[in-house]
C-alpha positions as semicolon CSV with decimal commas, in nm:
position;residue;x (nm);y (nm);z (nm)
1;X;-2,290;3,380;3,912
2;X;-2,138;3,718;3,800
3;X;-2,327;3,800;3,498
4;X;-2,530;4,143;3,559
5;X;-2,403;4,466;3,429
6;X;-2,503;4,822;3,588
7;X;-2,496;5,142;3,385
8;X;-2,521;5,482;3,471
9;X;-2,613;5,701;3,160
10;X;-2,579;6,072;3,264
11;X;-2,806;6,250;3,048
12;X;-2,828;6,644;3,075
13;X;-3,146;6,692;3,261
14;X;-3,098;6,342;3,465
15;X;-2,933;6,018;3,576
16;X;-3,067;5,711;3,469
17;X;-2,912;5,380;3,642
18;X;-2,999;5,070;3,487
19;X;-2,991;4,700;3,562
20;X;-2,876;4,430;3,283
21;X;-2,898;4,039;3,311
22;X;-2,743;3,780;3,094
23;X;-2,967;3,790;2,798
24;X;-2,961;4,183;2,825
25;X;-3,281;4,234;2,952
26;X;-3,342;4,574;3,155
27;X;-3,394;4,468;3,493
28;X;-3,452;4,802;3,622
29;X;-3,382;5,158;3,557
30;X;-3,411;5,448;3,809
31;X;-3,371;5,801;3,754
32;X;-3,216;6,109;3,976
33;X;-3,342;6,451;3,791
34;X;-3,068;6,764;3,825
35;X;-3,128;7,112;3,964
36;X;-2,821;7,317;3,807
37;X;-2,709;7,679;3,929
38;X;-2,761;7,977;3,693
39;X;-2,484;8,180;3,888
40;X;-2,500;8,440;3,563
41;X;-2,598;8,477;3,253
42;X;-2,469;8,203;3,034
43;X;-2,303;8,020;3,327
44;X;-2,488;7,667;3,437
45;X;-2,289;7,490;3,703
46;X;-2,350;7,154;3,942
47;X;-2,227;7,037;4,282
48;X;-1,983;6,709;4,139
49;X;-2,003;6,504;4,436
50;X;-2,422;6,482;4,356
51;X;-2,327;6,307;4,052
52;X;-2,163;6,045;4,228
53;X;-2,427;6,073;4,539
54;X;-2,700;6,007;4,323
55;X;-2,492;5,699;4,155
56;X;-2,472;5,511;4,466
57;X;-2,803;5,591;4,558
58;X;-2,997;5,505;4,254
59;X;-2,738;5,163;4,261
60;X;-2,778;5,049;4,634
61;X;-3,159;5,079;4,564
62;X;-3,093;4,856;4,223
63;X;-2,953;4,608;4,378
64;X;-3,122;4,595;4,722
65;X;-3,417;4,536;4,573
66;X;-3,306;4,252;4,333
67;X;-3,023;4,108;4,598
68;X;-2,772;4,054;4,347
69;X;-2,483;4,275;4,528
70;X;-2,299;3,930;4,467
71;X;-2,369;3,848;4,087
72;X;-2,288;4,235;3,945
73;X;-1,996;4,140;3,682
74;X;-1,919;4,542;3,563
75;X;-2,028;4,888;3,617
76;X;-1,996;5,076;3,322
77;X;-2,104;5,460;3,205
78;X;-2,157;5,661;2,950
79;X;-2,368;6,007;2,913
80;X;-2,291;6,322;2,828
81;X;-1,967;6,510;2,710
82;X;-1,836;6,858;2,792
83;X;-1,946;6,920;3,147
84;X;-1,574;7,016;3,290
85;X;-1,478;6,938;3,652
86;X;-1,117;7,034;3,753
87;X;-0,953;6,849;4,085
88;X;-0,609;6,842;4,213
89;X;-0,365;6,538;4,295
90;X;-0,608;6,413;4,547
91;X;-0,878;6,366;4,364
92;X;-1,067;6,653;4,525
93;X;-1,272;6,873;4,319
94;X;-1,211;7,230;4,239
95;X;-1,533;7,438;4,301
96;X;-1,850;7,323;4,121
97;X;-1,876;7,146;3,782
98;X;-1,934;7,341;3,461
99;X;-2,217;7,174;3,309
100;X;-2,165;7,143;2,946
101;X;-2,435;7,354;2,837
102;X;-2,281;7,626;3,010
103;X;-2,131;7,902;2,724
104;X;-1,960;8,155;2,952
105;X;-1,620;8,149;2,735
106;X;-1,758;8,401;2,416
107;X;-1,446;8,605;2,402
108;X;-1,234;8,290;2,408
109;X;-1,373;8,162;2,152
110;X;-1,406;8,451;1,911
111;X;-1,050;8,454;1,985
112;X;-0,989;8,067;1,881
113;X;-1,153;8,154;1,579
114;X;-0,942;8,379;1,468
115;X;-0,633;8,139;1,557
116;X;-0,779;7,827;1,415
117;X;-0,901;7,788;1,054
118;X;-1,197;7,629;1,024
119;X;-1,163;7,367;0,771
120;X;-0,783;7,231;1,001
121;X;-1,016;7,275;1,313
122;X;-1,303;7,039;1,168
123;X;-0,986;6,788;0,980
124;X;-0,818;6,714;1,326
125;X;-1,153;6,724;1,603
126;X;-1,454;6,599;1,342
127;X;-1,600;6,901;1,556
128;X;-1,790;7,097;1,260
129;X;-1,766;7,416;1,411
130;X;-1,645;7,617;1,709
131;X;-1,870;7,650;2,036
132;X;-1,852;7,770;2,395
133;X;-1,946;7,435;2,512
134;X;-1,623;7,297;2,418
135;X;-1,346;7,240;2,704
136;X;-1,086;7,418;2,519
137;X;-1,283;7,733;2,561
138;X;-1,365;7,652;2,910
139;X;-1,026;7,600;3,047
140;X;-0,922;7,902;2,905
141;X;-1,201;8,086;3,098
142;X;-1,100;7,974;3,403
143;X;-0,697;8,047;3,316
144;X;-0,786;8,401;3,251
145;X;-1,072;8,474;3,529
146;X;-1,012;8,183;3,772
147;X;-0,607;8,159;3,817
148;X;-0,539;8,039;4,099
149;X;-0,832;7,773;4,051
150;X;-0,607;7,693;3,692
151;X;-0,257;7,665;3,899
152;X;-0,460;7,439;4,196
153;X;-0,571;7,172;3,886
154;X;-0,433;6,860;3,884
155;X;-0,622;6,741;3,616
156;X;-0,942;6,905;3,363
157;X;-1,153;6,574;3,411
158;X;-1,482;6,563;3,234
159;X;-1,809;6,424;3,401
160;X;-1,757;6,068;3,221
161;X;-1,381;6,021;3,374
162;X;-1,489;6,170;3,685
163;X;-1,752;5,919;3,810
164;X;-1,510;5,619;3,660
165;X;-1,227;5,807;3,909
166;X;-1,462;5,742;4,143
167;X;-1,508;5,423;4,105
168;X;-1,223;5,299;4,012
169;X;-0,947;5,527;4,147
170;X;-0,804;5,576;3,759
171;X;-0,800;5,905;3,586
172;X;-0,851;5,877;3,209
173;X;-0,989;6,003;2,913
174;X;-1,214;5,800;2,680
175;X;-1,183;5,869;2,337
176;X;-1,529;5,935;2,215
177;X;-1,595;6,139;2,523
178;X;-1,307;6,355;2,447
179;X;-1,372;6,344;2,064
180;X;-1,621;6,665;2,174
181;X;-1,325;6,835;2,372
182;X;-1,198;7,074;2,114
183;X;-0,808;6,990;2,188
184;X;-0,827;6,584;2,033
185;X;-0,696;6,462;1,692
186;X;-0,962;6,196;1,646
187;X;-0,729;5,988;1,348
188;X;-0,452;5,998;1,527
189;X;-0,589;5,937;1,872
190;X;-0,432;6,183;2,065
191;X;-0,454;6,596;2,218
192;X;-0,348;6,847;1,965
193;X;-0,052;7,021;2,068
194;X;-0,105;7,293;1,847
195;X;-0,514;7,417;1,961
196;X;-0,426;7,328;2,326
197;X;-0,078;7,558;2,241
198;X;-0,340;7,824;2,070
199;X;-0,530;7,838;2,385
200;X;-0,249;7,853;2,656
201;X;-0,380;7,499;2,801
202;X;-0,094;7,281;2,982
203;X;-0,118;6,951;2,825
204;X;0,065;6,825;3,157
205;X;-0,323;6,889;3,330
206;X;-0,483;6,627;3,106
207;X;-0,546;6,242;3,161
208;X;-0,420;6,010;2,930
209;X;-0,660;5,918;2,654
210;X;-0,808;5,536;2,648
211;X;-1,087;5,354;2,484
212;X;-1,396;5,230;2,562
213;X;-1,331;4,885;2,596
214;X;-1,035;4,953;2,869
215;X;-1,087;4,789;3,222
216;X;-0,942;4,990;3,507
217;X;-0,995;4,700;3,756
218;X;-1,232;4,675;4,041
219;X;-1,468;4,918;4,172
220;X;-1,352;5,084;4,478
221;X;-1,422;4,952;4,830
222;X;-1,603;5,254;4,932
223;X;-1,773;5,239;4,619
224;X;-1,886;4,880;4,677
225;X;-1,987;4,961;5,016
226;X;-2,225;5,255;4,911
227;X;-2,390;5,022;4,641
228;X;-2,383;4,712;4,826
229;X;-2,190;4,563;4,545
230;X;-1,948;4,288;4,652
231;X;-1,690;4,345;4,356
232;X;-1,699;4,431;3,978
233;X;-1,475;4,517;3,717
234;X;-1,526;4,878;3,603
235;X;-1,521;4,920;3,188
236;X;-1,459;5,275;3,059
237;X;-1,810;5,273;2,881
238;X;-1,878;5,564;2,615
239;X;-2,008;5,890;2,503
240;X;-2,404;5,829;2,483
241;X;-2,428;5,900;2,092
242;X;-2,149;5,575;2,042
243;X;-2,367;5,372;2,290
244;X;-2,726;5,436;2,163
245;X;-2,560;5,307;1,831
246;X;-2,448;5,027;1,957
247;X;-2,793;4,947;2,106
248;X;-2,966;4,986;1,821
249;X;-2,734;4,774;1,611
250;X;-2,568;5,017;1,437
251;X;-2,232;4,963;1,397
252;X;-2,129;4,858;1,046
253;X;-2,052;5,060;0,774
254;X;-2,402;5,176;0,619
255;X;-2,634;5,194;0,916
256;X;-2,817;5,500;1,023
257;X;-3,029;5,603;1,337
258;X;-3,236;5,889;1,368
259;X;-3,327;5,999;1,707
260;X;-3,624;6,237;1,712
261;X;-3,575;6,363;2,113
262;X;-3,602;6,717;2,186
263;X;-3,373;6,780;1,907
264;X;-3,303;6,558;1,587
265;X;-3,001;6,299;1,630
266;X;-2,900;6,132;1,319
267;X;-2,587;5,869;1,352
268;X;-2,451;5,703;1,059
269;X;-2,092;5,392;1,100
270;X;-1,816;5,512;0,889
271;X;-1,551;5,281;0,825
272;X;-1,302;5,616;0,872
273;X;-1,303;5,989;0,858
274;X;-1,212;6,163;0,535
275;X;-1,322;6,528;0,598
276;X;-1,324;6,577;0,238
277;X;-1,598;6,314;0,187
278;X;-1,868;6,594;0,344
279;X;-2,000;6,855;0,158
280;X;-2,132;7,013;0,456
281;X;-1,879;6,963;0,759
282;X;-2,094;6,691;1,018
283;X;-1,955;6,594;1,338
284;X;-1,776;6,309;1,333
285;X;-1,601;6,101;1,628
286;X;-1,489;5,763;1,721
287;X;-1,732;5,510;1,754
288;X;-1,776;5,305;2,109
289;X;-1,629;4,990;1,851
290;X;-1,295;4,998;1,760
291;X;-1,195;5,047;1,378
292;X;-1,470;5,250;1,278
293;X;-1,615;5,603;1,317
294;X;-2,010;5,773;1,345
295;X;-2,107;6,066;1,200
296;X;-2,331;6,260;1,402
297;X;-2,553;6,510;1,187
298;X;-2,776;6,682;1,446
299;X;-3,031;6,959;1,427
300;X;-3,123;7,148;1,757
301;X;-3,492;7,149;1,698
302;X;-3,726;6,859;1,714
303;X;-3,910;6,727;1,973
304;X;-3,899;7,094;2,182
305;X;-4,111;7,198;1,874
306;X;-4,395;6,933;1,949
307;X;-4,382;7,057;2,288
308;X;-4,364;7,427;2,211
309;X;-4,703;7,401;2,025
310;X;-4,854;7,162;2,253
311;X;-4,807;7,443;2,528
312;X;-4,847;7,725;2,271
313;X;-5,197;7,629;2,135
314;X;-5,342;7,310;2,345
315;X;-5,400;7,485;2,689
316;X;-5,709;7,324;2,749
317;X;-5,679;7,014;2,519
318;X;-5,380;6,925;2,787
319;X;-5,627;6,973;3,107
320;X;-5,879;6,731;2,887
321;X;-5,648;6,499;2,843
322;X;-5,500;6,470;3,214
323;X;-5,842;6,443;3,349
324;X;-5,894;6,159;3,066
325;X;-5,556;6,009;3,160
326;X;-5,476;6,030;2,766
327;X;-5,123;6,110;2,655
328;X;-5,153;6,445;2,467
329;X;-4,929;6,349;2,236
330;X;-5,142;6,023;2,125
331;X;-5,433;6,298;2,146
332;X;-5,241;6,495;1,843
333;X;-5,177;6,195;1,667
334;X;-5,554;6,136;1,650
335;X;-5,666;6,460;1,548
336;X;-5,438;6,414;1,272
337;X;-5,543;6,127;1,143
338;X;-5,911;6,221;1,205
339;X;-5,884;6,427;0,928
340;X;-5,699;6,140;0,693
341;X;-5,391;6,267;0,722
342;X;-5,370;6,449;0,399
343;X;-5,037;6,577;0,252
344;X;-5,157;6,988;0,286
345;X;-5,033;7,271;0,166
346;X;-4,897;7,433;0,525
347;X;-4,555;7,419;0,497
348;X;-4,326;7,406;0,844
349;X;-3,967;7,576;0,845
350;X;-3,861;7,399;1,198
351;X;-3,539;7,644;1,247
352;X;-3,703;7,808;1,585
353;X;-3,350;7,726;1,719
354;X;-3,133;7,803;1,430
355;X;-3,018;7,581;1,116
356;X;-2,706;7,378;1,229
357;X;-2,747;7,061;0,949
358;X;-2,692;7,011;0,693
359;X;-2,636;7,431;0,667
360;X;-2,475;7,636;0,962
361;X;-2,712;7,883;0,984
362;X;-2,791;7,995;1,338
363;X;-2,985;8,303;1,221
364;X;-3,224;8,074;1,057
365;X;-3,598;8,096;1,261
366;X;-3,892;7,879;1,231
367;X;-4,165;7,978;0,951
368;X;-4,512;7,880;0,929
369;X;-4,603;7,932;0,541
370;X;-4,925;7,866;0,392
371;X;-5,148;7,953;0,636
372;X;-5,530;7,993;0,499
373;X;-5,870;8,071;0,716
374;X;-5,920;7,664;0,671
375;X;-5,614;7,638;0,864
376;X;-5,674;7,467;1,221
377;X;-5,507;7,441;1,500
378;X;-5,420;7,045;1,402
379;X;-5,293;7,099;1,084
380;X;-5,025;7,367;1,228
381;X;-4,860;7,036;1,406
382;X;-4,937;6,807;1,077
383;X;-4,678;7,028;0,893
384;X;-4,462;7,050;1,215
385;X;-4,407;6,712;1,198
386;X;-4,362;6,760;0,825
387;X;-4,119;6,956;0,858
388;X;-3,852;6,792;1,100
389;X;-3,961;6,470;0,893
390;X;-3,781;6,729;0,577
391;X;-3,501;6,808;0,778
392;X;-3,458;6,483;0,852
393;X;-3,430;6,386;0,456
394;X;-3,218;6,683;0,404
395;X;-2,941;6,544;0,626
396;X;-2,969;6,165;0,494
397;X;-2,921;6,327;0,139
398;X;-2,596;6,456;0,324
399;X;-2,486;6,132;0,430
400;X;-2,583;6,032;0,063
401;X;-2,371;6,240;-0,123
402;X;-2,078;6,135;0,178
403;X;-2,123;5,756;-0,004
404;X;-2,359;5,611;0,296
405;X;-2,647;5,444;0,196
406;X;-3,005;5,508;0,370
407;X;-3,264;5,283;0,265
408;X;-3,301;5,167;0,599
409;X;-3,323;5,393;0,887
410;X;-3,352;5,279;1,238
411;X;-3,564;5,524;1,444
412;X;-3,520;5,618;1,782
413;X;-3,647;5,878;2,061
414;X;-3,950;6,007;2,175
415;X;-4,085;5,998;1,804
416;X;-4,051;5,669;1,731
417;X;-4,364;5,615;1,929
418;X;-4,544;5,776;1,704
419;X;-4,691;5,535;1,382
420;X;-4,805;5,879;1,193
421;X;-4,502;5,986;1,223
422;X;-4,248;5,717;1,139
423;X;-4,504;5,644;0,833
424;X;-4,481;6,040;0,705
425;X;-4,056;5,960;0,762
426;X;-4,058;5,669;0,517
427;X;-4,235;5,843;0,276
428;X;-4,019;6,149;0,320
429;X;-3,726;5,982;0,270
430;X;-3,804;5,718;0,077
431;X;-3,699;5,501;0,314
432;X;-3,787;5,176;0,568
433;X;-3,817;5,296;0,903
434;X;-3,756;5,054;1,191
435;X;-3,823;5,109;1,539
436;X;-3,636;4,902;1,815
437;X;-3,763;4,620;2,083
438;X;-3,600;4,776;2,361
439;X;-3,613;5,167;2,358
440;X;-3,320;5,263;2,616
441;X;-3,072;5,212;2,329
442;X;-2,796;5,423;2,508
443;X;-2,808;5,258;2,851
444;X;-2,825;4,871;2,627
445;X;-2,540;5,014;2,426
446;X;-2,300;5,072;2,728
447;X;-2,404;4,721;2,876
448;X;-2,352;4,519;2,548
449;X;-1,985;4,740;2,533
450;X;-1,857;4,631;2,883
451;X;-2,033;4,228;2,822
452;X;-1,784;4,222;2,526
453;X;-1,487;4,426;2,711
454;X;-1,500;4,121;2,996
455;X;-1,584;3,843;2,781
456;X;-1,947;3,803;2,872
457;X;-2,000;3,841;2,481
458;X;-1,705;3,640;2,282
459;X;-1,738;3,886;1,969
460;X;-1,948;4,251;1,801
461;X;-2,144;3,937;1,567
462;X;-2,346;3,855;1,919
463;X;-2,462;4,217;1,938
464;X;-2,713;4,129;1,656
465;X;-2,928;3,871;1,900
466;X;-3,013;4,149;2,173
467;X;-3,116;4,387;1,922
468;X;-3,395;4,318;1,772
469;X;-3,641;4,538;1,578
470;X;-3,989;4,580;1,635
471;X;-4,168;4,738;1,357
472;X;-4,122;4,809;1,020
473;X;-4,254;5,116;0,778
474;X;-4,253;5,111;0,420
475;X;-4,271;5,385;0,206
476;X;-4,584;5,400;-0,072
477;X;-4,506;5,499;-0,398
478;X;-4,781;5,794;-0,446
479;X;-4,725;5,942;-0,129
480;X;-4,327;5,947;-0,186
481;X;-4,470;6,173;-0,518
482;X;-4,687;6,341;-0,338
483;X;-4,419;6,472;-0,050
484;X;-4,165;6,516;-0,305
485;X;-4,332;6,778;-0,460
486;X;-4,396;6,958;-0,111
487;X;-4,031;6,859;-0,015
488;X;-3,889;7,062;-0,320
489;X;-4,127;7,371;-0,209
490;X;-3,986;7,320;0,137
491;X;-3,644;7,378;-0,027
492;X;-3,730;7,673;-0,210
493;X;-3,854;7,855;0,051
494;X;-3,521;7,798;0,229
495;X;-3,362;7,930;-0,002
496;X;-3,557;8,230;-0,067
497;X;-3,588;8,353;0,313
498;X;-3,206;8,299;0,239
499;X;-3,136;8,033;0,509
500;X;-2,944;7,851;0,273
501;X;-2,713;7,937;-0,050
């Protein structure tokens, strides 16, 4: 019977393929890590075909070792955004991708800045601000220094619509994937004439947009060859953000995630985007449901922070703890709490890699303040996790004052393994924290999408039965005084370093 899904979730650092059966259990995920080019400073490029290489490899292995090449019902994908690959009316691909991290186009966008006002820029793309990740900046790049590269391009695909070409022979242009393009009107669901006019982009070299839910038919023969798939249908799948919230059951109006990765996440259902509803301009895009929107407050420094004082100041704690077999970051948890855990008065600014919610500020840096000659090493990663636990309440107060509630917070990531620190986020924010039964929430997300998009599921109510929470935090009372106090000095001290207005 055909009733398994596959999903390839292309993350930035690697490709994870996963395995789905009927009740939506993960059957098995592999992983293919990149090696990118550095070519120059600021540029970060990537050989395409290896994305589709390493598909096909991590799949055929899937399914060779489960032998279901016969019961695969969809492929579906979802990942990462900007990374730009140009190819002509074959289908062949123009010199190397340009990863999306990759912020070559400066000029071009110092010069889109001065075309495009911000507050029109944020109304039509939900993008909050202008970057040199964005495709509209890229394709300019290559107009001015790569011409003849420009002239040879059939179409600008992104990653996303590039592996589903491949696998389905159909160039498009999913929606929430190209909500982070620079050139899409995200209420009215199609490429803005105007910024694409702005940037000298031919609209004519674009695919036509789609949603998530569209099936481009079968996969490809030589794509079920190199798998060892017999057939599937192939479902457009999502941008990674729109799937995780899907996976964790977020998508009615109300419900926020927080994913505490390497940087801070936080995802929030809107019912629609009114630009004037945000004090602070947040990203906002279409969800992977139709109807509905997510806003998408994000902060670029989290989880690197953990990891930049782990390396910075637990050299030889790390060697202990590999000889031990001990995860270090378990190991910091205990220290902590060896000491009770007490609400201290080391406060953590965690802006090492600028302020970007809920205030632009990309001078901001990180501040240790506080420090005393009781101070140990311990305490410095107590009021670390302090502090992205504050930033994290600064941006639900955002949502707040946008009208979305936040009593309940569904926690994600690489933190939400940690019961210190989901208990110091309740009483932060005043809020339940929830962590999730199954942690791949992106690569769930996608499946659950395409189950629906060929009928596996009959409607979104069904999501509710695969996701299923694991544990709960509540907030106590005399801690929630006890952090509001420090929470107000955290403020302050924004605002007197002048981070913040």
């Amino acid at each position: 019977m055909k009733d398994k899904i596959l999903v390839l979730d292309y993350g930035t650092t690697s490709l994870k393929a996963a395995l789905y059966d009927k009740d939506f259990n993960a059957m098995s995920v592999k992983s293919f890590e990149f090696t990118y080019d550095y070519p120059a400073p600021g540029f970060i490029e990537y050989d395409a075909e290896t994305y589709i290489t390493a598909a096909y490899k991590l799949f055929s292995e899937i399914v060779d070792e489960h032998k279901c090449g016969n019961e695969i019902a969809s492929v579906t994908v979802t990942g990462q955004a900007e990374t730009l690959i140009p190819v002509d009316k074959d289908g062949n691909v123009l010199g190397k991708a340009i990863v999306w991290t990759d912020t070559r186009p400066t000029e071009e966008i110092e010069y889109l800045g001065k075309h495009i006002p911000a507050d029109e820029y944020y109304s039509v793309t939900g993008i909050s601000g202008l970057d040199p990740v964005i495709p509209l900046a890229k394709i300019m790049w290559i107009k001015k220094h790569q011409p003849e590269r420009y002239e040879n391009t059939y179409k600008f695909l992104m990653l996303h619509d590039f592996v589903i070409y491949r696998l389905s022979g159909v160039m498009t242009a999913e929606i929430s994937v190209y909500a982070c393009s620079g050139y899409v009107d995200i209420r009215k669901k199609e490429y803005s004439r105007k910024f694409l006019d702005i940037a000298g982009i031919d609209i004519d070299k674009l695919p036509t947009l789609s949603d998530p839910d569209l099936i481009l038919g079968d996969l490809l023969p030589e794509a079920c060859e190199a798998m060892g798939v017999d057939s599937a249908a192939v479902v457009n799948g999502m941008l990674d953000q729109c799937a995780s919230a899907i996976g964790a059951g977020n998508i009615l109006p109300g419900v926020v995630c927080e994913t505490t990765g390497t940087v801070l996440a936080i995802a929030a259902t809107l019912p629609d985007f009114k630009p004037e509803n945000f004090p602070s301009p947040v990203i906002v895009l279409p969800h992977g449901l139709s109807g509905r929107y997510l806003a998408l407050p994000y902060c670029p420094t989290a989880g690197m922070l953990l990891k930049w004082y782990k390396d910075a100041f637990l050299a030889k704690d790390i060697e202990e703890c590999k000889a031990s077999g001990k995860d270090i970051y378990v190991y910091i948890n205990e220290k902590i709490e060896e000491k009770g855990a007490p609400i201290g008065e080391l406060i953590a600014l965690p802006h090492f890699n600028g302020y970007l919610s809920p205030i632009s500020n990309p001078d901001a840096k990180g501040v240790l303040y506080g420090l005393s000659l009781d101070t140990d090493r311990f305490d410095v990663a107590h009021a670390i996790m302090e502090g992205i636990s504050f930033l994290l309440r600064e941006n639900v107060e955002l949502l707040q004052k946008s009208g979305i509630n936040a009593d309940r917070i569904i926690s994600l990531g690489g933190g939400a393994k940690s019961p210190l620190w989901l208990m110091m986020k309740a009483d932060i924010c005043k809020a339940k924290i929830v962590t999730m039964k199954n942690e791949e929430s992106t690569s769930l997300g996608a499946a659950l999408g395409a189950a629906l998009a060929i009928g596996l599921l009959e409607s979104e109510e069904e999501i509710h039965k695969y996701v299923a929470v694991k544990n709960e935090y509540n907030s106590t009372p005399d801690r929630q005084q006890q952090y509001q106090v420090k929470y107000e000095k955290y403020l302050d001290l924004n605002r007197r370093l002048g981070f913040w207005g």
